[in-house]
C-alpha positions as CSV (number, residue, x, y, z in Angstrom):
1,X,0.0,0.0,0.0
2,X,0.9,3.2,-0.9
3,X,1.3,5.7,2.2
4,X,1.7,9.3,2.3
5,X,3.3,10.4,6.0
6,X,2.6,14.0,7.3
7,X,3.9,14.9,11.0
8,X,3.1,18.1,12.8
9,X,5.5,18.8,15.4
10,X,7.4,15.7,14.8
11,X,9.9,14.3,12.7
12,X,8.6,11.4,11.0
13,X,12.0,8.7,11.5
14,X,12.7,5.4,9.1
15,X,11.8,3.4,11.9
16,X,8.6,4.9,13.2
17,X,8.0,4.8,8.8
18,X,8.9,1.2,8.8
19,X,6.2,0.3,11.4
20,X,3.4,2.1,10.2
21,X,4.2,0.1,6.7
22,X,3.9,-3.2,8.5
23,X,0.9,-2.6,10.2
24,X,-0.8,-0.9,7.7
25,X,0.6,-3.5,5.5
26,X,-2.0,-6.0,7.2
27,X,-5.1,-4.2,5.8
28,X,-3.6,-5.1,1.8
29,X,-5.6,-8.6,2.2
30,X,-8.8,-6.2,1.7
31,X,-7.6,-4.9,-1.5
32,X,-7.0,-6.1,-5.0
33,X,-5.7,-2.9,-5.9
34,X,-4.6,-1.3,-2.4
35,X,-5.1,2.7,-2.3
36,X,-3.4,5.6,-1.0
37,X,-3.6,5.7,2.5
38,X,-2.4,9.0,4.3
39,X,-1.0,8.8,8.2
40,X,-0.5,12.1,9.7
41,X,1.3,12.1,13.4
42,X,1.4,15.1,15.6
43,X,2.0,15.8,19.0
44,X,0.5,18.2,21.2
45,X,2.2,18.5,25.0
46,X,2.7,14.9,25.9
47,X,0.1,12.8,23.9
48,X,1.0,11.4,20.6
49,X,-1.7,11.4,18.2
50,X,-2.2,9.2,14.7
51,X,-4.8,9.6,12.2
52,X,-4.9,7.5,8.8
53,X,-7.6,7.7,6.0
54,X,-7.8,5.1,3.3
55,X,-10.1,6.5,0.9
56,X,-12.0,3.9,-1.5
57,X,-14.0,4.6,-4.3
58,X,-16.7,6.2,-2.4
59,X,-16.0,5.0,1.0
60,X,-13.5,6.7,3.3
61,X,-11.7,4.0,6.0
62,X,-10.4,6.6,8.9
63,X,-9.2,6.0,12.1
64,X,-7.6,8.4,15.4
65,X,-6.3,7.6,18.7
66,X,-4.0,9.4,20.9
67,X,-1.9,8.2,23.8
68,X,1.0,9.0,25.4
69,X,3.2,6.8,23.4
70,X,3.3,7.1,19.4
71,X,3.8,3.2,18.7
72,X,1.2,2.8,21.3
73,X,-0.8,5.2,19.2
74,X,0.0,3.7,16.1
75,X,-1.1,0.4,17.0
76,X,-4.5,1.3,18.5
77,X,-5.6,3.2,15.1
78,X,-4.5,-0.3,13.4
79,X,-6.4,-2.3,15.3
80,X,-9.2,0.0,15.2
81,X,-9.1,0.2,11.5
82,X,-9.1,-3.6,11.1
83,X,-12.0,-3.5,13.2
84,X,-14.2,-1.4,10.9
85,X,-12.6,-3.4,7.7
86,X,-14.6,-6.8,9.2
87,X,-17.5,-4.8,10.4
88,X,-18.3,-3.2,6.9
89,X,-17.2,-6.4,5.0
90,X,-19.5,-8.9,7.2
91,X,-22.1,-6.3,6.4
92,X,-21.7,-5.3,2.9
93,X,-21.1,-8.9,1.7
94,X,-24.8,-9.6,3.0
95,X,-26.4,-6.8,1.2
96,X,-24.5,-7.7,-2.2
97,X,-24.9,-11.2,-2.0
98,X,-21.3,-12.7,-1.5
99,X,-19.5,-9.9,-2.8
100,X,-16.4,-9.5,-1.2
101,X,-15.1,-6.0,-0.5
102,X,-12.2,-6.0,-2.9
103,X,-15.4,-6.6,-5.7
104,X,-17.5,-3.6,-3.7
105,X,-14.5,-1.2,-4.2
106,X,-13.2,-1.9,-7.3
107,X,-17.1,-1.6,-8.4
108,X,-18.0,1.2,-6.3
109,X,-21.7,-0.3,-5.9
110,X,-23.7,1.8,-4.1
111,X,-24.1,0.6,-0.4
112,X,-27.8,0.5,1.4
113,X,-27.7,-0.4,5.1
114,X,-30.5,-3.4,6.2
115,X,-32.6,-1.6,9.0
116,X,-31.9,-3.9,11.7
117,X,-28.5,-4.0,11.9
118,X,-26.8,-0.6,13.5
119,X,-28.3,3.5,13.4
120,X,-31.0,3.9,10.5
121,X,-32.6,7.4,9.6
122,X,-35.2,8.1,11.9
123,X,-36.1,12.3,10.9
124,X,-35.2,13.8,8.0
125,X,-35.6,18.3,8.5
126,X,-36.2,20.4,5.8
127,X,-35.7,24.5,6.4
128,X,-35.1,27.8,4.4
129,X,-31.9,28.9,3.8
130,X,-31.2,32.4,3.5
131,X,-27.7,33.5,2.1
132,X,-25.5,34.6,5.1
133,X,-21.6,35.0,5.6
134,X,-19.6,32.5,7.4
135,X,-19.4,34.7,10.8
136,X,-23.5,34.7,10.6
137,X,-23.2,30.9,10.1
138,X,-21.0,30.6,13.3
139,X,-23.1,32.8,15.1
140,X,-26.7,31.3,14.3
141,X,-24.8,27.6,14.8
142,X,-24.1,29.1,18.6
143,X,-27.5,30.5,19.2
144,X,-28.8,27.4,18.4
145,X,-26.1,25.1,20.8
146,X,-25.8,23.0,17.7
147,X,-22.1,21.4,16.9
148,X,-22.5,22.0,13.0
149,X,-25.0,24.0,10.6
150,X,-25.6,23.9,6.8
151,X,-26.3,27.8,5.1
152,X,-26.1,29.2,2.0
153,X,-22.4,31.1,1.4
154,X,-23.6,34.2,0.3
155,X,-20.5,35.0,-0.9
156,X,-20.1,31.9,-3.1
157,X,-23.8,31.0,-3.4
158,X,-23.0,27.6,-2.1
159,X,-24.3,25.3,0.5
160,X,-21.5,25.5,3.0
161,X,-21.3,23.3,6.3
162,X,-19.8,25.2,9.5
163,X,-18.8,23.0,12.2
164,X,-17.2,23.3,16.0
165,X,-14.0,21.6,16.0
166,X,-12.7,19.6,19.0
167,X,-9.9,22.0,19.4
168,X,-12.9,24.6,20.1
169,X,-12.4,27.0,16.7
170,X,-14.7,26.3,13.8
171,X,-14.5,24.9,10.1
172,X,-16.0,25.3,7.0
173,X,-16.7,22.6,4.6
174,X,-17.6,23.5,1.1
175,X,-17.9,21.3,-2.3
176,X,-14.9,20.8,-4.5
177,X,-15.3,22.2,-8.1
C-alpha cells in the first residue's frame, strides 16, 4: 500500500515509517488494488496522536487515537481500523450477495444499510436557507447550541457546512469544483 506520511510537530524517523508500513501492510488482504492511505502524526504536550484515512471509491476508512506513546498510538488506530474493515465487510457482503469488498471497491456499488442491523434514519428536517456569511453561520450555529450547521455562502452562493472543532475554533466545509 501506498502511504503518504505527514507529521506536525514531529519528525517522522525510518523506523517509526517502517512500522506504520507493516501494520498498515495487514489491511492489503482487503484490496486487490490497495489505495493511497495518508498517516498524519502530531504531538500536542505529551500525547502522541495518529490519524490514517484510506479512501475507497466512495468509501472513506479513517481511524484516530492518541496516547502517550506514538507506537502505542500507532497500534490502537490499526487495530481499530481492522475492526471497521470486518464490520463493513461482514455487512456489505450480506447486502451484495457474497461480494467480497475487494469486488464492492473496485465496483463502487452503491451501499444500502438493512434496518436492523446498527443506526438507520429516523427524521429527515427540511428549512429555508437564507444566504449569510460564514461569521453569521458561526453565530446562528451558537445560538442554536448545535455542533455544526448547513447555510447558504452568500459569498459563493454555495451550500457550506460550519462546524465546532474539537480543538474549540470552527470549520467550513464547502464542495470541490
Amino acid at each position: 500500500m501506498k502511504i503518504q506520511f505527514r507529521g506536525k510537530n514531529i519528525q517522522v524517523t525510518n523506523a517509526l515509517k517502517e512500522h506504520l508500513e507493516k501494520k498498515i501492510g495487514k489491511l492489503d488482504k482487503y484490496f486487490d488494488n490497495p489505495p493511497e492511505a495518508t498517516v498524519t502524526l502530531s504531538v500536542e504536550k505529551d500525547r502522541h496522536r495518529v490519524e490514517v484515512t484510506i479512501p475507497l471509491n466512495g468509501f472513506i476508512l479513517r481511524g484516530e487515537e492518541e496516547s502517550f506513546d506514538m507506537y502505542s498510538s500507532v497500534d490502537q488506530v490499526l487495530d481499530k481500523l481492522e475492526k471497521q474493515m470486518e464490520k463493513y465487510k461482514t455487512r456489505l457482503s450480506r447486502q451484495n450477495k457474497g461480494l467480497s469488498i475487494k469486488d464492492i471497491a473496485a465496483n463502487s456499488v452503491e451501499k444500502t444499510w438493512e434496518e436492523d442491523e446498527g443506526p438507520r434514519l429516523v427524521r429527515t428536517k427540511r428549512f429555508a436557507m437564507k444566504p449569510m456569511s460564514v461569521e453569521e453561520a458561526i453565530m446562528q450555529m451558537n445560538l442554536l447550541g448545535h455542533s455544526f450547521f448547513v447555510f447558504t455562502n452568500a459569498d459563493t452562493e454555495e451550500v457550506n457546512v460550519v462546524y465546532r472543532r474539537n480543538d474549540g475554533n470552527y470549520g467550513v466545509i464547502e464542495r470541490e469544483v
